[in-house]
C-alpha positions in Angstrom: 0.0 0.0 0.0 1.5 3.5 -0.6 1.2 6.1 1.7 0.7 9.5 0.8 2.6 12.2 2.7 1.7 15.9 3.2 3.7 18.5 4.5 2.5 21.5 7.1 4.3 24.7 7.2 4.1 26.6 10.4 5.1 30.1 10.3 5.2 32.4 13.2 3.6 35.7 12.8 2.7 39.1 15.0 -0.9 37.6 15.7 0.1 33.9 15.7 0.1 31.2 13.4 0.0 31.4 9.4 -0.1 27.8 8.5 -0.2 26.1 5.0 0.6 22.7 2.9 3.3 23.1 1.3 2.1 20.3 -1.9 -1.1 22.0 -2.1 -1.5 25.6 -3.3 -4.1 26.9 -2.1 -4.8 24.9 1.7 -3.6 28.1 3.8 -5.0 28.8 7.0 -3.9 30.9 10.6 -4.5 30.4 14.5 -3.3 31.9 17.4 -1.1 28.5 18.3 0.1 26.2 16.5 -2.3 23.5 17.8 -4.9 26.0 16.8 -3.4 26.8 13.3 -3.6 22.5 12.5 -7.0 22.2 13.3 -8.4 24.8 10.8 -5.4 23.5 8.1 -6.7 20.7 9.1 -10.3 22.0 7.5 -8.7 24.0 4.8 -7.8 20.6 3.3 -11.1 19.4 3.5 -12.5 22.4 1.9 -10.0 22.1 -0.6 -10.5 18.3 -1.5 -14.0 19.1 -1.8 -14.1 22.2 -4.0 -11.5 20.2 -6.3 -13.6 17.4 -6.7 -16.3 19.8 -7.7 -15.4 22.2 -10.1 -13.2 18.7 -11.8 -17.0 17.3 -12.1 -18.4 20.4 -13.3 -15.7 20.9 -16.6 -16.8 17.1 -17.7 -21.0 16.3 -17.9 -20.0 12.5 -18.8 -17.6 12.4 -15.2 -18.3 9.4 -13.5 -17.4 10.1 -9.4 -17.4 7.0 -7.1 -15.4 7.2 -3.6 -11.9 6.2 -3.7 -9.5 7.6 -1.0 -10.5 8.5 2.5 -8.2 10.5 4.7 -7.7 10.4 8.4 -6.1 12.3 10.9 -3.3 10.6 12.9 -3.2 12.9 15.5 
């Protein structure tokens, strides 16, 4: 089975947290601590996964979308 690895970026700002993946353009998020910033990168991805599988269904009528990877958090 091959694993799929992702890579947060934690940067430390005046007001806390800016926090983004660094494969994925676009999944960038902020939180006053770090535990704070994962959580809602956490839900940027989500958001993300979701709008991409979307608008990807929406340039093709004839798409055919069936599940086929589910993601978990290991924390």
């Amino acid at each position: 089975m091959k694993e799929i690895g992702l890579t947060a970026v934690y940067v430390k700002g005046e007001y806390g947290y800016t926090a983004y993946i660094q494969e994925l353009g676009g999944v960038v998020t902020q939180g006053e601590t770090i535990a704070e910033a994962e959580e809602n990168l956490f839900e940027a991805l989500q958001l993300f996964l979701e709008t991409e599988t979307l608008s990807n269904s929406a340039e093709s009528p004839e798409a055919i979308i069936k599940p086929f990877l589910s993601l978990t958090r290991a924390i």
